[in-house]
Structure formats: structure tokens, C-alpha cells
C-alpha positions as CSV (number, residue, x, y, z in Angstrom):
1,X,124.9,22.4,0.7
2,X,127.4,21.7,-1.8
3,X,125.9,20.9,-5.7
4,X,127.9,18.3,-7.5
5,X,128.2,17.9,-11.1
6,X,129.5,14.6,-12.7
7,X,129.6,13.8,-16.3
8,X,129.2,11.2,-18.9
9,X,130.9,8.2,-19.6
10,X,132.4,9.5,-23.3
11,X,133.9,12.6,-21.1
12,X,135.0,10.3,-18.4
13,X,137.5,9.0,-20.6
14,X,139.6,11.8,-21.2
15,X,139.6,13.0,-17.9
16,X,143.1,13.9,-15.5
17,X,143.1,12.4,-12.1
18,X,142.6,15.8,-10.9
19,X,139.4,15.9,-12.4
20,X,138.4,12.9,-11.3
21,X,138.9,12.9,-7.8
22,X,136.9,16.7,-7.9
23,X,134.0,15.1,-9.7
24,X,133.3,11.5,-7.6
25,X,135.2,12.2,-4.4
26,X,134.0,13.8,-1.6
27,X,137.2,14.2,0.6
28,X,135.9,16.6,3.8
29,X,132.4,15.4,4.8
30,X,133.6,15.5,8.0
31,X,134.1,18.9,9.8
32,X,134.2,18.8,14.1
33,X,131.1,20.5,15.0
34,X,129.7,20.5,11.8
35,X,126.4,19.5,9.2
36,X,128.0,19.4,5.7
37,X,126.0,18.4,3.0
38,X,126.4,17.4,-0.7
39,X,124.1,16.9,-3.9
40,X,124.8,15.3,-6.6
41,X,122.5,15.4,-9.8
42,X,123.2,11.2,-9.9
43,X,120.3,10.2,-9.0
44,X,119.7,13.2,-6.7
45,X,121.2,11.7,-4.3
46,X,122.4,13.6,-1.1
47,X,125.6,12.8,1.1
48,X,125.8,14.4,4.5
49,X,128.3,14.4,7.4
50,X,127.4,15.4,10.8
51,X,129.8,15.6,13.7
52,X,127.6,17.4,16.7
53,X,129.9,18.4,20.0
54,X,128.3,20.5,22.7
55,X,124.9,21.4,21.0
56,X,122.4,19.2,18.8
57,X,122.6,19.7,15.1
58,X,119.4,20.2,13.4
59,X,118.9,18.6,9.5
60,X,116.5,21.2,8.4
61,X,114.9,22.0,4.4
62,X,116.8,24.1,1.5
63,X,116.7,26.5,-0.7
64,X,118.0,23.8,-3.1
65,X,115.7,21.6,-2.1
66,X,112.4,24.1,-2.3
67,X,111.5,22.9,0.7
68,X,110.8,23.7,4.4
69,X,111.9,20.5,5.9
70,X,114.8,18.0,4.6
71,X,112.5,15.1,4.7
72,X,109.3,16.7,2.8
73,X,109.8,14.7,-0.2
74,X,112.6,12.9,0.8
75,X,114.2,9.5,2.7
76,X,117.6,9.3,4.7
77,X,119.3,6.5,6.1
78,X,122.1,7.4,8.9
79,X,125.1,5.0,10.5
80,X,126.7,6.2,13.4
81,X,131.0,6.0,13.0
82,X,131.9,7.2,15.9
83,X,131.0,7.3,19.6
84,X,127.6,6.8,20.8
85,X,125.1,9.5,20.0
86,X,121.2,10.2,20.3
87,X,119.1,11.2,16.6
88,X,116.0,12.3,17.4
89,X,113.2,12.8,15.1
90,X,109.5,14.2,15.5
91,X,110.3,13.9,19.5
92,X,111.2,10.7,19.3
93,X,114.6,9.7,20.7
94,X,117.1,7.1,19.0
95,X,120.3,6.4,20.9
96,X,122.7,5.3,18.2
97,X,126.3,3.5,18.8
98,X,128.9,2.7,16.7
99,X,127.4,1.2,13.3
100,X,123.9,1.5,14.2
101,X,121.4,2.5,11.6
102,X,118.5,4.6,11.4
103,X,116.2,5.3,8.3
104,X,114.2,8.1,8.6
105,X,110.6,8.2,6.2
106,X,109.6,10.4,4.0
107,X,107.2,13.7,6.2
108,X,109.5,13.3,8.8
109,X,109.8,16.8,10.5
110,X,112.2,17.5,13.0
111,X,115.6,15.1,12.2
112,X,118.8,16.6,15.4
113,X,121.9,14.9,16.0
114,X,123.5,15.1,19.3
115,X,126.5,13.0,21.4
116,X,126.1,11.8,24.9
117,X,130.0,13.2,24.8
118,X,131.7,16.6,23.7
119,X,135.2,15.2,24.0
120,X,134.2,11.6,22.4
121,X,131.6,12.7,19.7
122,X,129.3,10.7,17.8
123,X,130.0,11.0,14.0
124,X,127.1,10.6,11.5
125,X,127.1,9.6,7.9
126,X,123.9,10.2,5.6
127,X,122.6,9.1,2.4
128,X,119.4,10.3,1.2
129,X,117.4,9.8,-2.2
130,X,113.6,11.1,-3.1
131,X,110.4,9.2,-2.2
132,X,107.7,9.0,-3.4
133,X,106.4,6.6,-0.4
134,X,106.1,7.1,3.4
135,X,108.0,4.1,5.4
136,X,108.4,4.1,8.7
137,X,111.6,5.7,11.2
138,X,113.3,2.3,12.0
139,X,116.2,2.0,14.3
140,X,118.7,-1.1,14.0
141,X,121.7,-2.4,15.4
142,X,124.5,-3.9,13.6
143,X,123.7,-7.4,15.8
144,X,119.9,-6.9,13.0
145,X,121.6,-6.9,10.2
146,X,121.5,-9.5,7.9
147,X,125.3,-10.7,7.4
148,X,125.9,-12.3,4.3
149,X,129.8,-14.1,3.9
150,X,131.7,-14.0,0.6
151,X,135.0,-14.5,-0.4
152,X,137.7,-16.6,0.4
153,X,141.1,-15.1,2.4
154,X,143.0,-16.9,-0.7
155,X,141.3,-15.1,-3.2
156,X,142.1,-11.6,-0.7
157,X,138.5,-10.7,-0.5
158,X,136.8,-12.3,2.8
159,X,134.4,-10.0,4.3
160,X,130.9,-10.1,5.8
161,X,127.9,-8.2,4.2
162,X,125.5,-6.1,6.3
163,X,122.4,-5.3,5.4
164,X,120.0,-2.8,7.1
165,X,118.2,-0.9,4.7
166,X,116.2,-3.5,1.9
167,X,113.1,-5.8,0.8
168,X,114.0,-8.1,3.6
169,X,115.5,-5.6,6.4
170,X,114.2,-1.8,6.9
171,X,111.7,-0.9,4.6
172,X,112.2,2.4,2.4
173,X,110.6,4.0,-1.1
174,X,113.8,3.2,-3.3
175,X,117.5,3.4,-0.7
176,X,119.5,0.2,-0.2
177,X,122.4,0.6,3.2
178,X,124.5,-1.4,4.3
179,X,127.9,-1.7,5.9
180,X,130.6,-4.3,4.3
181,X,133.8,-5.2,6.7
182,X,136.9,-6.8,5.2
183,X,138.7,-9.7,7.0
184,X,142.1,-9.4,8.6
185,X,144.4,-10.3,5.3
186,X,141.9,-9.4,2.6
187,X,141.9,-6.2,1.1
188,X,139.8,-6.2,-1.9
189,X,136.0,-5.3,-2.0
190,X,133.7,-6.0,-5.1
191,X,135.7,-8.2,-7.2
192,X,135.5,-9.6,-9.7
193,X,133.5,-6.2,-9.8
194,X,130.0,-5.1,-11.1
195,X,127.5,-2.4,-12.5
196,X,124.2,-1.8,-12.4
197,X,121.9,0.4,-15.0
198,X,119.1,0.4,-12.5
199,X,120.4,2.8,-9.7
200,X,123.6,3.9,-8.8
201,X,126.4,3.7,-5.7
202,X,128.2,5.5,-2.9
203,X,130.7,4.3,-0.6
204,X,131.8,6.0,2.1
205,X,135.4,4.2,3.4
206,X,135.9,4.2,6.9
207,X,138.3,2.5,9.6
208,X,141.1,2.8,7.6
209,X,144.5,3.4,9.1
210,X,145.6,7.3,9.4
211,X,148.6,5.7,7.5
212,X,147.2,3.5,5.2
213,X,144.6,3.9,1.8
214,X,141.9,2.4,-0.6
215,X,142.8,2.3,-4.0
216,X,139.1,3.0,-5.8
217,X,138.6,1.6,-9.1
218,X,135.6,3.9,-11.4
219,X,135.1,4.1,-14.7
220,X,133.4,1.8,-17.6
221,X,134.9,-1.6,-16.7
222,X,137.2,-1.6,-20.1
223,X,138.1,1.6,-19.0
224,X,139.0,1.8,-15.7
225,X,140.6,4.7,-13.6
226,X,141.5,4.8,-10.1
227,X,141.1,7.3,-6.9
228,X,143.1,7.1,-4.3
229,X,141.4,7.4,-1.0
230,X,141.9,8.1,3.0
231,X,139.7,7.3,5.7
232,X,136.0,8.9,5.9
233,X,135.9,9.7,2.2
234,X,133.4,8.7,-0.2
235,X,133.2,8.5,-3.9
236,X,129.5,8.1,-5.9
237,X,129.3,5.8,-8.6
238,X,127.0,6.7,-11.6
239,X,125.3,3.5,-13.2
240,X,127.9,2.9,-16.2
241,X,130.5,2.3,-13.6
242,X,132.4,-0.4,-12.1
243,X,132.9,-0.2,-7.8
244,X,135.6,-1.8,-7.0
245,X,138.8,-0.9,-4.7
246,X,142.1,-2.8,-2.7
247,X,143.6,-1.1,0.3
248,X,146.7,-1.3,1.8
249,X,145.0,-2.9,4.6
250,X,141.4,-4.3,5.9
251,X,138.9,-1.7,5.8
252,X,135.1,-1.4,6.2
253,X,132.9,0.9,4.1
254,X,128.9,1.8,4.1
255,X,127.6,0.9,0.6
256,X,124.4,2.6,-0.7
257,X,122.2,2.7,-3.5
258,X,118.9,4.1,-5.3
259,X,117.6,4.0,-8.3
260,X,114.8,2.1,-10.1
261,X,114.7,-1.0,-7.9
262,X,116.0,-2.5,-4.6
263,X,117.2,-5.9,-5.1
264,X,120.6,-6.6,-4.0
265,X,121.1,-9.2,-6.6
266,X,120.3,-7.2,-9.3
267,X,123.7,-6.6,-10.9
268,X,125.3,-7.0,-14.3
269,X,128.5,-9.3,-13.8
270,X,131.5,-8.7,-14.8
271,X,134.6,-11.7,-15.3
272,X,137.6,-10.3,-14.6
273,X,138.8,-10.3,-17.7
274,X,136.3,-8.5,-19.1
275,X,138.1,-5.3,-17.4
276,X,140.8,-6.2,-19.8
């Protein structure tokens, strides 16, 4: 497990891209075969990428987490990227295609991820936060989701909203997941952008073009940087900061929050040209 540092907003502002992108980017979550891992102290949350191939791979407890299993004092919601796959937890199996979701409680035990194919594997993302309540393991497909429509293809931002893990959707003790896909001919997400003090971000961008990118706007919103990004990367978003990015084409990307509360409204807007 990889342990992440970020910083302050006052330090943000004299930071090199360089430094940027090795603080709030997480560029190789994905390894073939692989469980990677990454904690970051915003929030505490946890980011995980988990590509099984010809065995089951098994999402066991930590030294840095000083404790024998990963969900001991913990909750985890999972989306499936790739092919279809089987999660199973405390014997209980879960097949999981392409954008499903699974959140797993807090006491969970015994958390393995597996693909019904070696040569086509399923491809995992996670996003875990403490808990302090148990919820129940809840499976959905993206056909539960709520969908919620915004923008306009003028304005370059239609795109469709889903949410699985919230108030109204899967219960959990404090995550919020979801998946957001951008219309052919609209590449911006989150904009006119936001921030909110009561929890903080991650997105993990994904379906974008081998040849194309998501330009990632960070940063206090009147002072903005940028992180260029690639496909399967995710950035985290500490409270003070604006989420916001364009691509060079239409995208999706898995939002996900946790913090003091789990409404989705609960944002502090931002005009425009208040990033002026």
C-alpha cells in the first residue's frame, strides 16, 4: 500500500506541475494481475486497483491499517471497468459486469476478486473511507442507478449522472459513488465547477481514447492549476479545491466522496467568473 501525502492550500500555490501531478495523481493503479493500493491522509481515504487474471485476488487487512481484515473498520465501494468478473465476500458471490457496483459494509471479512476470463479480465476500481456504521453488501447494476441529466450540448457539457452509492441509492456510513458519462460532442465535466468543505473528491477517468486526454482543473478556484491526464488515472481532490476538467474528447469518470455528510447537493457554487 502506497501512503500519500498532499498539502495545504498556501503550499499549493507555489507548487511546479511536477509536484502536482506526484501529490493528486495516481497514474498506475492499474497493474495486469495485480491489487495496488493507495492512502491518502485526505480524509483517509483509500484508492485501489485490482486487475485478477488466472487466480482470485484476495483484499486482506494492513499493517498500515492495524488491522487483520481491510474492512474491520472500514467501507469500500467497487465498479467493475472491464470485462465481467465475480467479487465475492463472506462466501457470498457477486458477478459484476461492466459498470456494476458493489459496496461492501463495514465487518466484512473475506472481500476476492476474480474474472470469468484470463485473456479478457475484469478490471476493478475501489474507493474506501472509515465507518463508523455497519450497512449492508449491496450489488447494483448501472440499469439501478439513479441517472440524473445536466447540461446542454451548446454549453459542451451534456452528460448523465449515476448514482449508486447515497441517501436515496445504496446505503453506506459516510461514501458517496457514482459514475458520470459525457455525451458525444461535450467534453467538459463540473462546470461552472464547485467545492465542498464537508468531504472531499476522487475521480477516476476512464474510457478515454489511448490517443486522447482530460485536462484536470485543481486548485482554490482563484487559483487554479491543471493536470493532464490519460485513461484509468485518478486525481483526489482535498476540500479547498475546485474539480473540474475538458478532454479532448467524451469521457466517463467514477466520482466519489466522504467526508462529514452525504448529500449530493451539498456544494458551495462557484460562477464562472469567480475563477477569474
Amino acid at each position: 500500500m502506497e501512503i500519500r501525502y498532499t498539502t495545504d492550500a498556501d503550499t499549493f500555490r507555489r507548487m511546479t506541475s511536477s509536484e502536482l501531478r506526484k501529490m493528486f495523481l495516481v497514474e498506475h493503479l492499474f497493474q495486469d494481475g495485480g491489487l495496488n493500493l493507495l492512502y491518502t491522509e485526505v480524509d483517509r481515504a483509500i484508492l485501489g486497483g485490482i486487475v485478477p487474471r488466472a487466480k482470485a485476488l484476495e483484499l486482506k487487512g494492513s499493517k498500515e491499517l492495524a488491522s487483520e481484515t481491510f474492512c474491520e473498520r472500514r467501507e469500500v465501494g467497487i465498479v467493475n471497468l472491464g470485462a465481467p468478473g465475480v467479487l465475492e465476500v463472506d462466501g457470498q458471490s457477486y458477478e459484476m459486469d461492466s459498470q456494476d457496483c458493489l459496496y461492501i459494509g463495514r465487518g466484512s471479512s473475506s472481500i476476492a476478486f476474480s474474472s470469468l476470463s484470463e485473456e479478457k479480465p475484469a478490471i476493478y476500481y475501489l474507493l474506501s473511507y472509515p465507518a463508523h456504521a455497519n450497512y449492508p453488501t449491496t450489488h447494483a447494476r448501472k440499469s439501478d442507478a439513479e441517472p440524473v441529466r445536466l447540461g446542454s450540448l451548446e454549453t459542451s457539457n451534456e452528460r448523465t449522472i449515476y448514482k449508486y452509492i447515497h441517501p436515496g441509492g445504496i446505503q453506506s456510513c459516510q461514501l458517496a459513488l457514482g459514475v458520470t458519462e459525457l455525451a458525444p460532442g461535450s467534453v467538459w465535466n463540473t462546470m461552472p465547477p464547485h467545492t465542498h468543505e464537508r468531504r472531499t473528491e476522487v475521480y477516476l477517468y476512464f474510457d478515454v481514447p489511448e490517443d486522447q486526454a482530460v485536462i484536470h482543473l485543481i486548485g482554490p478556484p482563484q487559483e487554479t492549476r491543471h493536470i493532464i491526464m490519460a485513461n484509468q488515472q485518478a486525481v483526489i481532490s482535498p476540500s479547498w479545491s475546485i474539480h473540474s476538467g475538458a478532454g479532448t474528447t467524451n469521457y466517463k469518470f467514477i466520482w466519489g466522496m466522504g467526508g462529514e455528510n452525504q448529500t449530493f447537493d451539498d456544494m458551495d457554487h462557484l460562477e464562472i467568473q469567480g475563477l477569474l
